[in-house]
Each structure stands twice: as structure tokens, then as C-alpha cells.
N, CA, C and O atoms as CSV, one atom per row, in Angstrom:
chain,resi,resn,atom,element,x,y,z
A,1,UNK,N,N,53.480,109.605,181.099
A,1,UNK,CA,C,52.785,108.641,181.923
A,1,UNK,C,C,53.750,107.541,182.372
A,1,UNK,O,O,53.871,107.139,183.529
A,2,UNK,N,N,54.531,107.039,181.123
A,2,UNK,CA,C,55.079,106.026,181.957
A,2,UNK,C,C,56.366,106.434,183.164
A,2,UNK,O,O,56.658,105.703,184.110
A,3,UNK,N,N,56.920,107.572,182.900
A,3,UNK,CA,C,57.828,108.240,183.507
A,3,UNK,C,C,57.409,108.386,185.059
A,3,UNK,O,O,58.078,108.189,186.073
A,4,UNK,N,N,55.941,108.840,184.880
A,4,UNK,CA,C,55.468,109.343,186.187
A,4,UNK,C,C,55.352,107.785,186.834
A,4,UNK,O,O,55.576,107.610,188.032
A,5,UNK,N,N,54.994,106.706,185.968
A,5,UNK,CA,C,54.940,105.388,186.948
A,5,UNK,C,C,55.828,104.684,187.251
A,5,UNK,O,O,55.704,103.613,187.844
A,6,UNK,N,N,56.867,105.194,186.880
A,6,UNK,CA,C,58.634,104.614,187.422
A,6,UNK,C,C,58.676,105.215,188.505
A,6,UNK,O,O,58.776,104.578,189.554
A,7,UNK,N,N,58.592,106.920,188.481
A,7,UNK,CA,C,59.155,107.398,189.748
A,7,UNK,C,C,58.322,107.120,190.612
A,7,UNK,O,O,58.740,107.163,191.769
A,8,UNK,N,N,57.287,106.849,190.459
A,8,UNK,CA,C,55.568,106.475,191.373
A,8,UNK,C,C,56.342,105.233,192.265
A,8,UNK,O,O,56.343,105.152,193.493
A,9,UNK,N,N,56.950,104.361,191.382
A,9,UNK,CA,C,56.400,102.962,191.894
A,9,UNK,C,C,57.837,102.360,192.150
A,9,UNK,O,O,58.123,101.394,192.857
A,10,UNK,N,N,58.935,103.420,191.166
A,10,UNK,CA,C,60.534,102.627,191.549
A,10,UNK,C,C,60.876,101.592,190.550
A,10,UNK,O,O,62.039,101.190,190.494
A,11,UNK,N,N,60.003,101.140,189.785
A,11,UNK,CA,C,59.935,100.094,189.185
A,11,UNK,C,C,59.935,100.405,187.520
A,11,UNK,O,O,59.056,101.136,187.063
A,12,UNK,N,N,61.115,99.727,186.507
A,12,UNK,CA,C,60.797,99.815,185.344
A,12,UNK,C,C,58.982,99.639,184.425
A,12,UNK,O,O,57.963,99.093,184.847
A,13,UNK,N,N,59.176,100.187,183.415
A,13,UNK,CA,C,57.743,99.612,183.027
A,13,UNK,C,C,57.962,99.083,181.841
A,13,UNK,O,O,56.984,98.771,181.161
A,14,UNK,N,N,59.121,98.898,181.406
A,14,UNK,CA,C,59.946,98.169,180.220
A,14,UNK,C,C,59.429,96.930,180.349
A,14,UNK,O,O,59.342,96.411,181.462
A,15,UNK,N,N,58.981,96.242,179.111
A,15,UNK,CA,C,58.198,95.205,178.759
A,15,UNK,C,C,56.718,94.774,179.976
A,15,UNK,O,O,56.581,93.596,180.307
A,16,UNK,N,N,56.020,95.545,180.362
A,16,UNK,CA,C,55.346,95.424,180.820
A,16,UNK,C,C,53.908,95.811,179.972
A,16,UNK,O,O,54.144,96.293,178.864
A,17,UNK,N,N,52.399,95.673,180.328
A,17,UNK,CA,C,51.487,95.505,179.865
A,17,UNK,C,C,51.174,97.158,179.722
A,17,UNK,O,O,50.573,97.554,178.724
A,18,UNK,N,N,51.662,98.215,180.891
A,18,UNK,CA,C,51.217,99.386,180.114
A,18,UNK,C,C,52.228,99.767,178.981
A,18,UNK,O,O,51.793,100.232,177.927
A,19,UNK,N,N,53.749,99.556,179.203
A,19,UNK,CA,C,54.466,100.169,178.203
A,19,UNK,C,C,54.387,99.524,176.620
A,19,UNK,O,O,54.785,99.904,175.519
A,20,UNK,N,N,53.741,98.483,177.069
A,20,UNK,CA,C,52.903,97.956,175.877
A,20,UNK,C,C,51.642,98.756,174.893
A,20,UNK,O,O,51.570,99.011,173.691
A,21,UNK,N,N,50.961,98.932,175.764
A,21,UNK,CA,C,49.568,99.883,175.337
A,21,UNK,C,C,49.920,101.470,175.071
A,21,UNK,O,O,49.380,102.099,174.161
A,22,UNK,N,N,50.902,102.055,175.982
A,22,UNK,CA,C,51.277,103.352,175.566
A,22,UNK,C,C,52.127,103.245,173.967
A,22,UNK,O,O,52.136,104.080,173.063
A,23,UNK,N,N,52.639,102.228,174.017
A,23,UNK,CA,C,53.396,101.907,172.301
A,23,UNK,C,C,52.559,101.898,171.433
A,23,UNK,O,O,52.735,102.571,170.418
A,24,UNK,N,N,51.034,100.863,171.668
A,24,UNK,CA,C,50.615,101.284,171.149
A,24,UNK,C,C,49.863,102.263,170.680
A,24,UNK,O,O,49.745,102.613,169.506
A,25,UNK,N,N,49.237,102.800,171.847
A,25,UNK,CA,C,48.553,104.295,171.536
A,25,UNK,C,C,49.604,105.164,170.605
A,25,UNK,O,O,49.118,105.622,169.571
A,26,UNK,N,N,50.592,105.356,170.792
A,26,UNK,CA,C,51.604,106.283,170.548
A,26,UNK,C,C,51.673,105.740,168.458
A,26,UNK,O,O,51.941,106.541,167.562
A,27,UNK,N,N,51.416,104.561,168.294
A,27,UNK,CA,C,51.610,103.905,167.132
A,27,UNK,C,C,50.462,104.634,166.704
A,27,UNK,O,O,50.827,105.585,166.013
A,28,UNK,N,N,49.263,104.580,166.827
A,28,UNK,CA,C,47.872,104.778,166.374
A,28,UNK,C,C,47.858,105.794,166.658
A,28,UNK,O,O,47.091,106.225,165.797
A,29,UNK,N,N,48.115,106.603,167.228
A,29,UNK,CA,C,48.605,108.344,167.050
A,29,UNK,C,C,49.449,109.044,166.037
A,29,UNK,O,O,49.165,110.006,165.323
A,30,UNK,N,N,50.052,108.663,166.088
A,30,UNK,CA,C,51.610,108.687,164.929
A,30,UNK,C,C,51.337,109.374,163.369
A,30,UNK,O,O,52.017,110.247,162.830
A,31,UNK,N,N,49.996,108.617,162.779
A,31,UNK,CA,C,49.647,109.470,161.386
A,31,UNK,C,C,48.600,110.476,161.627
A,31,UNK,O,O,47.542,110.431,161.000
A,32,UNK,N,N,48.797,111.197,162.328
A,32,UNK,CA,C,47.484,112.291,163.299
A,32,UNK,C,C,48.241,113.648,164.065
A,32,UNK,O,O,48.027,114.030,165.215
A,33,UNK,N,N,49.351,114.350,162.891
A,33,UNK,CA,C,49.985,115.039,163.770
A,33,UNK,C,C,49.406,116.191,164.575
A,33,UNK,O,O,49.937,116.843,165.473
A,34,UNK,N,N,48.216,116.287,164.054
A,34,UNK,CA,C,47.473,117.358,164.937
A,34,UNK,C,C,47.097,117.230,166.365
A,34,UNK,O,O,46.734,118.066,167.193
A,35,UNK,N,N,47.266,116.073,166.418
A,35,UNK,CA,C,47.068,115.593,167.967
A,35,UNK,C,C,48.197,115.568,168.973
A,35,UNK,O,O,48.156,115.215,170.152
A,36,UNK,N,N,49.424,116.112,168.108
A,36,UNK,CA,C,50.659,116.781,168.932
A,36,UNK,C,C,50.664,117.900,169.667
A,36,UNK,O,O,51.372,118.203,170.628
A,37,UNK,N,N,49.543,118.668,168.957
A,37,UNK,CA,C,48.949,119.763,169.763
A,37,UNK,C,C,48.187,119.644,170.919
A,37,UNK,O,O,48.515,120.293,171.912
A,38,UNK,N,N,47.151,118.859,170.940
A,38,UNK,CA,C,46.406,118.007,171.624
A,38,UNK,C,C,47.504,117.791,173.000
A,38,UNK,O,O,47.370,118.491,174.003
A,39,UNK,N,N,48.169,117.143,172.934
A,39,UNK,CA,C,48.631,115.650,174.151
A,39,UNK,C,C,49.156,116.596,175.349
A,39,UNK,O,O,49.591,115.976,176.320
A,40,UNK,N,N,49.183,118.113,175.434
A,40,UNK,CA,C,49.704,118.665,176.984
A,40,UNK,C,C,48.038,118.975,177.369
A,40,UNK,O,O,47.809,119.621,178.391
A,41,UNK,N,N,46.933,118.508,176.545
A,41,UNK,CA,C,45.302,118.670,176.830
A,41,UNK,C,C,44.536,117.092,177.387
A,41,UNK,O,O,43.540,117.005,178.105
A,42,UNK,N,N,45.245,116.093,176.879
A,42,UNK,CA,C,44.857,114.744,177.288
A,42,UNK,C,C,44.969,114.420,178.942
A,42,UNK,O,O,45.914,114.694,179.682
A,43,UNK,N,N,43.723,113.762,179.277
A,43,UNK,CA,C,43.469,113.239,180.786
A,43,UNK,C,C,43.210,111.970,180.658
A,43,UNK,O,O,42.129,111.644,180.168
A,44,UNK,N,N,44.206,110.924,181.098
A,44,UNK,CA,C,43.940,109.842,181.085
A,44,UNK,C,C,43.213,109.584,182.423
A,44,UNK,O,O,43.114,110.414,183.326
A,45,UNK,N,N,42.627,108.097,182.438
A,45,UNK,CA,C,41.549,107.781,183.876
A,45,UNK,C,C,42.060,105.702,183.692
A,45,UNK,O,O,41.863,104.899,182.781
A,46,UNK,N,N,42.700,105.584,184.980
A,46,UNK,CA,C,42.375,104.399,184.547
A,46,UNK,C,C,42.351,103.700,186.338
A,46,UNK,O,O,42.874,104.323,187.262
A,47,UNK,N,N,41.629,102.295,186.540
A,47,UNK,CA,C,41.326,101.564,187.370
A,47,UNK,C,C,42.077,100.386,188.081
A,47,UNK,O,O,42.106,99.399,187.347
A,48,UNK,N,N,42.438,100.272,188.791
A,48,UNK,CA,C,43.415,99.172,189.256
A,48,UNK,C,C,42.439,97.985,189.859
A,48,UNK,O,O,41.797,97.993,190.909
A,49,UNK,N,N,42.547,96.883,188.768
A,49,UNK,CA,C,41.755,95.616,189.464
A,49,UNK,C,C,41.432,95.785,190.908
A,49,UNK,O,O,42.093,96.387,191.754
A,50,UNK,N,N,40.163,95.074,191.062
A,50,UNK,CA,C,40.600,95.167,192.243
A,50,UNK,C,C,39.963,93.400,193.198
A,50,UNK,O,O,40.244,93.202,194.380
């Protein structure tokens, strides 16, 4: 995800508010290795203020 929003946008996402939240998801994932299986099955959805 964040990869796809660099090349999306040109723009780092280093210290920003999603590469924040993907750290943490990725943290709170971390003792759940079964969900390594999982993550080429995950659909994220998200909304841009508007």
C-alpha cells in the first residue's frame, strides 16, 4: 500500500499519517502469524476527506 502511494502520488509517505497507521497495523499484526497467509487476501477501502 504504501509503495503503491509513492508511485501514485510521487511523494514519500515517510513520517506521514498513513505510514504511521500501516506501522501500526503491521505492529498489531505481528503476534498473528497466520495472517501472513491472509495479507495477498486483504482489501483495504478508504475515503479522502472531503
Amino acid at each position: 500500500m504504501l509503495k503503491a502511494t509513492e508511485q501514485h502520488t510521487g511523494e514519500s509517505v515517510i513520517d506521514t499519517p498513513l505510514f504511521n497507521s500501516a506501522l501500526t497495523a503491521a505492529r498489531l499484526a505481528e503476534p498473528y502469524p497466520e495472517l501472513l497467509a491472509a495479507s495477498s487476501h486483504l482489501l483495504a477501502v478508504g475515503r479522502r476527506p472531503s
